[in-house]
N, C-alpha and C positions, 0 to 999 in steps of 0.2 A: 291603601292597604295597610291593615294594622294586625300588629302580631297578641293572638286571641289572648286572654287573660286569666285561662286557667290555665295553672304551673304543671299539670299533668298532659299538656296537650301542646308542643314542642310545635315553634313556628319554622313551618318551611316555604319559603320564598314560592309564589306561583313561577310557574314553568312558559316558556315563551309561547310553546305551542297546547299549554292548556286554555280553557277557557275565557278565560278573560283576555290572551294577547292572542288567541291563534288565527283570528282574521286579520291583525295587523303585520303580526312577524310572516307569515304567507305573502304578503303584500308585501309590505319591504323585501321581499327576497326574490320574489318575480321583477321589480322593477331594476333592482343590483342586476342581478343576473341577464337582463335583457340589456343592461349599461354593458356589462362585461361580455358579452356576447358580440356587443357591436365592435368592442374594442379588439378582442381579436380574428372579427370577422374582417376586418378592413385589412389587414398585414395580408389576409391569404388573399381578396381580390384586388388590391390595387395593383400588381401587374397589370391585370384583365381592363381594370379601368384606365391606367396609361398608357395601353394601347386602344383601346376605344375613343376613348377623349383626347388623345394626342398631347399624354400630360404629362411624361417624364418625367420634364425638367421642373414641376412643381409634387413629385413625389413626397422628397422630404415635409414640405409645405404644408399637403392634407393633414398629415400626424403634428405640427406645429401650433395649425390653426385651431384643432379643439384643443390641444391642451392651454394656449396663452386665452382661449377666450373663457374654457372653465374655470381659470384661474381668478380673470374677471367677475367671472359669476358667483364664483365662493366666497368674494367679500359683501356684493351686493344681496348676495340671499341671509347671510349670515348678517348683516345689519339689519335688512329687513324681518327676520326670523325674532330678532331680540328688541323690536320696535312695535310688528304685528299681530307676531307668531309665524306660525312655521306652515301653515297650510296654503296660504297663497303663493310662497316660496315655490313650494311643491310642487301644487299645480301649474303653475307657470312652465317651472321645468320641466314636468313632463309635457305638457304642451309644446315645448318648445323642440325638445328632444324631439319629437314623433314628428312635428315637421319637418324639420332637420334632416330626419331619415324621409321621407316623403321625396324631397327636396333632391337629396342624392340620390335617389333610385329616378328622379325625373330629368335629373342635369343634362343636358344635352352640350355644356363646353366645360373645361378643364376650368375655369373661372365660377363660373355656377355651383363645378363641384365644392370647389372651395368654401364659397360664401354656406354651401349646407353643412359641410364640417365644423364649421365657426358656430352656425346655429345649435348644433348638436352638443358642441362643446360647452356653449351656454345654457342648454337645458341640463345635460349631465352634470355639471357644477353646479348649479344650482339646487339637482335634486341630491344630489350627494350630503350638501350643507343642512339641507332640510330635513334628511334621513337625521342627522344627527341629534338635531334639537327635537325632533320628536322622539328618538329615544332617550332622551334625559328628559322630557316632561311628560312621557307618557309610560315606561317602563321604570317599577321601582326599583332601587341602585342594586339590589341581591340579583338580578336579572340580565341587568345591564354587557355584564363578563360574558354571558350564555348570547346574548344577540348579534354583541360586537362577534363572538366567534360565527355564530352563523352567518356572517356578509361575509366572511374570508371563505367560509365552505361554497358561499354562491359563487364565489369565482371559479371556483375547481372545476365544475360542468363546462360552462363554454371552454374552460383550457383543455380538456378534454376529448370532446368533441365537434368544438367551435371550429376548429382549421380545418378538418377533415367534412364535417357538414357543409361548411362554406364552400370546399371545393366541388361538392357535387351538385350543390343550386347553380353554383356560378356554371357549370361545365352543360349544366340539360334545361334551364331554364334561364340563365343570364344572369350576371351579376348584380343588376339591378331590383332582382329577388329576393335579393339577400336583404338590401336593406325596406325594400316592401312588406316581406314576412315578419318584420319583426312587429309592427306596426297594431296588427288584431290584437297581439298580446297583452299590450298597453291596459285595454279594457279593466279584465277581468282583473288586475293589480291595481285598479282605479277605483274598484266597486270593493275590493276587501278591504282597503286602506280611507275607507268614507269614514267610518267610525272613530279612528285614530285621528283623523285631520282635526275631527271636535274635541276631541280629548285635550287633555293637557293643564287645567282648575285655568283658575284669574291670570292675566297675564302681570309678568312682575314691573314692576314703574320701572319706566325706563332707565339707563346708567346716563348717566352725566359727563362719561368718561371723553377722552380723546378720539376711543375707536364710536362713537355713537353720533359724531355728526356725519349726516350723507354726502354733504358736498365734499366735504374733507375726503372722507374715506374712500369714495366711487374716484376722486382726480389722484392719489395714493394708488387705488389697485390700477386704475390705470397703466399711472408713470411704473409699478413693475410688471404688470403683464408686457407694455411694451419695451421696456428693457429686456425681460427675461428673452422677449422673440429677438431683439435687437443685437444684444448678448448670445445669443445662439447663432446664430448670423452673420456676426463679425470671428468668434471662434472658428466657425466653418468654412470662413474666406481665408483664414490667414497663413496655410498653407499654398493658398496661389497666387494672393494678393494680399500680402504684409501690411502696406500701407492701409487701403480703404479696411482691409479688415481690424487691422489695430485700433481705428477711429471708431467704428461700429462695434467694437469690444470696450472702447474707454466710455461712449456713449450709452450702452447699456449697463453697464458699473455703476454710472452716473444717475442715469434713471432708475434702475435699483435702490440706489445709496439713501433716494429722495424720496422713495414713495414705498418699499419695505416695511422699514421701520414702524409708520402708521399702519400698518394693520397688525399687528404681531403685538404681545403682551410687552408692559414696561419692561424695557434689562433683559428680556429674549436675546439680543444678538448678546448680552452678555453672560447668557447663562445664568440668570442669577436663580436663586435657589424658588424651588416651588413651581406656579404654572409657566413660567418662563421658559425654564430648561426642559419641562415637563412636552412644552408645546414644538422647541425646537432638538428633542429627541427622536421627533417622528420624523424632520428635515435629515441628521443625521445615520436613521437605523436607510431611509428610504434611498440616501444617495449612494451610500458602502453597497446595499444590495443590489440596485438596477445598474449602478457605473458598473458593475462586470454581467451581470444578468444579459444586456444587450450583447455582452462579446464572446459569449460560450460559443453559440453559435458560429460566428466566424471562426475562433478557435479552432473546432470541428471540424467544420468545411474545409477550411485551407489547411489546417499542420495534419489531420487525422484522416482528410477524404472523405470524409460523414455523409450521407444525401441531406439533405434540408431537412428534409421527415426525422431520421436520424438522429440531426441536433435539435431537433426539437422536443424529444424523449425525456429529457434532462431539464429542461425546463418546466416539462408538465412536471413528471415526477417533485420539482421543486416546490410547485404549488400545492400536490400533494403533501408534507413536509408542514408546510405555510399552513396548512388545517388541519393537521393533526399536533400542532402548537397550539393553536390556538383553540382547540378540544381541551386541552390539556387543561389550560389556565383555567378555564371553568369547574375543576373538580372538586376546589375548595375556595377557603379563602385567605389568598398569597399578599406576602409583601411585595405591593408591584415594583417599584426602585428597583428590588432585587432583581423581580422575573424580566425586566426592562437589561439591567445587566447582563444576566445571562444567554437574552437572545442577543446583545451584540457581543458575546462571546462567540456563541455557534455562529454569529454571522460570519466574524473573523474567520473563525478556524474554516468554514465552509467556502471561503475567499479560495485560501490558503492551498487550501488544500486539492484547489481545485488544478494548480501549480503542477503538480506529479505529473499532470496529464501530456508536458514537457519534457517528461523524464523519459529517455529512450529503452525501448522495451515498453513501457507502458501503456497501457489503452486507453484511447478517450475516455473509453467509457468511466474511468474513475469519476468523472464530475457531476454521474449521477448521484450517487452516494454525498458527492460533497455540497451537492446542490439541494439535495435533501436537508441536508442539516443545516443549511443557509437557511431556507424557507421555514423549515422549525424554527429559530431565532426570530425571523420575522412574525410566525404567529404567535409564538408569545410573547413579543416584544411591543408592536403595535397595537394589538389589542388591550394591553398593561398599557400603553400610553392613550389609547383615547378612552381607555376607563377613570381614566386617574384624571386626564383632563377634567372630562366631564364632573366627577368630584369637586375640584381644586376650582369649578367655574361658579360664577356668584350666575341668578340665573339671569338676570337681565346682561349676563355675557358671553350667555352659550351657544347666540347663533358667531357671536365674534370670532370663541373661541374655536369653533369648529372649522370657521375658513380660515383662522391662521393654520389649523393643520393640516388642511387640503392646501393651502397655498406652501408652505416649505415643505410639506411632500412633493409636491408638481416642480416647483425650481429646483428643490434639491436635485432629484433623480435627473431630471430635462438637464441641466448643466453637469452631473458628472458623464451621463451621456456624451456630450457635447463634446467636452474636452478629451474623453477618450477618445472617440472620434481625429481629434486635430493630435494625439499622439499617434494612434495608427499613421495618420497622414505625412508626418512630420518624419518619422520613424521610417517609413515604406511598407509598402502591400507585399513586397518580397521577403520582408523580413515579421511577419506577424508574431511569431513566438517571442520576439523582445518588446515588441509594443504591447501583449497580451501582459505580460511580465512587468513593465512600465504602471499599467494600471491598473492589475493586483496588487502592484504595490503601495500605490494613492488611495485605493478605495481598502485596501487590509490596514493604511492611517488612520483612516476614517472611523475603521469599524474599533478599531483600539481607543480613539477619542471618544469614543459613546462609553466606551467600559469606564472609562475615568469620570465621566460628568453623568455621569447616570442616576448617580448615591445623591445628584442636587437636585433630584425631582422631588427630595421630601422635604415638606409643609417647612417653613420657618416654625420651630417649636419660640 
């Protein structure tokens, strides 16, 4: 696309859903959306499945096992993506994905269930990565801001009415409905998205770099997806079992320490200025916001008496928030460092604030409002950060760059998770308003450390 050449005829960026992108951005947004659909269709049936399957005790497990094996998958698609392209990435994953779900809707033991989780989680990591580098080589950069917003609007619908639809498949035709129905869908998001898979001009020679050899990089994502799970694990013990759990906690550090590093830009764990911090900004907006996102809820329930339904008002409304951010950033053209700042501003203050709800006289309900304004920080925060990525990336390293920001988004959030967890535990179930207050106050660190290293997302001049 070239901007025409007479000075009386003002170039305006094509539009996602004009003619040239509107069979692909339609396509990428049915396939998000049916990603995001699964994700919170599973929280509302796995009661139903743990009593079906006799799986309690691998609850936590299902939700473990896609996330450590997408995490897998984000490095392997994104090597692949910057070596092949990004079309066989894709299809893979969605193949993989629609198994996956197949898979769970067939399981007949808690074990089976598992193994389709896993599959699912590798097909969704995989197509997440792929989503990415096809938009940096198939949408021109004026564009880019407007599409990133639109994946964060695809989440809002299943938040929506993803838990309340869930319940009624699951309750008149079985839970295993739920993950069969999504399956047709696949199709018609496969047939709009033909055209865009060819797209994309020459592919760029490949980088020579450290993240470009595959044996390296797939023994790397390994050694941290299985730290990251090992690391979660040992955290989760060591309220009952100090010992084994302190060893399964030093043991995923370890694994971590070893195999991080390789996939993530030079001078990332150091912040160094440019795509580094750029890349580990989405690690830190991603872990301030879910380390408490996961505990409103409790919050509710236990200090305020909330029903489930109830506390979960607050978190849609949040999402809502999270897209009308990210609406926002596409109005013009922003200094993103800055717009990156400002949402870990409202992330903090939306923490923070969320604190009142502690205060006697006060009503839960305040932490709709505060939850809102957390979720605004997040859409304009994260979409400023994988615009900027994508920028800041050479192109033979934009399937890399894209799985380093799926992979420190998924450990981030997964471990401040984790540890809030082992402070409730540590703390007591009797005593929630001080362990909620504990980890408001580690994740309102967090979101303060993003305001200060934010200004190093810009370019080395």
């Amino acid at each position: 696309m070239t901007a025409p050449k007479t000075v009386d005829a003002p170039y305006e960026s094509p539009r996602i859903f004009g003619p040239e992108y509107r069979t692909a951005s339609l396509g990428i947004l049915l396939v998000v959306t049916l990603i995001a659909f699964e994700g919170m269709s599973v929280s509302t049936v796995m009661p139903a499945v743990s009593v079906d399957l006799d799986a309690l005790d691998l609850y936590g497990v299902s939700f473990s096992a896609f996330l450590i094996a997408g995490l897998l998958a984000n490095v392997v698609a994104g090597l692949w993506s910057d070596r092949r392209g990004h079309a066989w990435p894709f299809l893979l994953g969605v193949g993989l994905f629609t198994a996956g779900m197949v898979m769970a809707g067939a399981a007949a033991s808690k074990e089976l269930f598992i193994v389709a989780r896993a599959v699912q989680g590798l097909g969704g990591g995989a197509v997440i990565v792929a989503i990415y580098v096809m938009i940096a080589r198939v949408y021109v950069p004026a564009t880019r801001p407007r599409i990133f917003a639109a994946l964060s609007a695809a989440w809002v619908l299943p938040a929506l009415i993803g838990p309340g639809l869930t319940g009624i498949i699951a309750e008149t035709a079985g839970w295993r409905w739920v993950f069969y129905g999504i399956v047709p869908l696949v199709v018609p998001a496969l047939v709009m998205l033909l055209p865009a898979l060819r797209v994309g001009g020459p592919m760029p020679e490949p980088s020579s770099g450290p993240r470009s050899r595959p044996l390296a990089m797939t023994l790397a994502a390994t050694a941290t997806a299985c730290g990251g799970g090992t690391l979660l694990y040992g955290v989760g013990r060591l309220h009952e079992a100090p010992i084994p759990g302190g060893i399964a906690t030093a043991a995923g550090l370890a694994l971590l320490a070893s195999g991080l590093p390789r996939l993530l830009p030079p001078r990332a764990l150091r912040f160094g200025r440019g795509l580094p911090t750029t890349v580990m900004m989405r690690g830190v907006l991603a872990s301030a916001f879910f380390g408490v996102n996961a505990f409103i809820p409790l919050l509710l329930t236990e200090v305020h008496g909330f029903s489930v339904a109830g506390a979960g008002v607050a978190l849609t409304l949040g999402a809502i928030g999270w897209t009308s951010g990210s609406y926002l950033q596409t109005r013009r053209s922003y200094d993103r460092p800055l717009l990156v700042r400002i949402g870990a501003v409202a992330i903090t203050v939306g923490i923070l604030t969320t604190l009142l709800a502690l205060v006697p006289g006060v009503s839960g309900w305040v932490t709709v409002p505060a939850w809102v304004i957390a979720g605004f920080g997040m859409g304009i925060g994260v979409t400023s950060v994988n615009v900027t990525a994508m920028r800041q990336s050479p192109d033979a390293e934009q399937g890399a760059n894209s799985a380093a920001l799926q992979v420190v988004d998924t450990l981030g959030s997964a471990i401040t998770i984790g540890f809030g967890g082992v402070l409730v535990n540590l703390i007591g179930h009797d005593d929630i308003a001080t362990g909620y207050t504990t980890i408001v106050a580690l994740m309102a660190s967090i979101g303060l450390f993003g305001v200060v290293v934010a200004r190093r997302m810009r370019d080395i001049s």
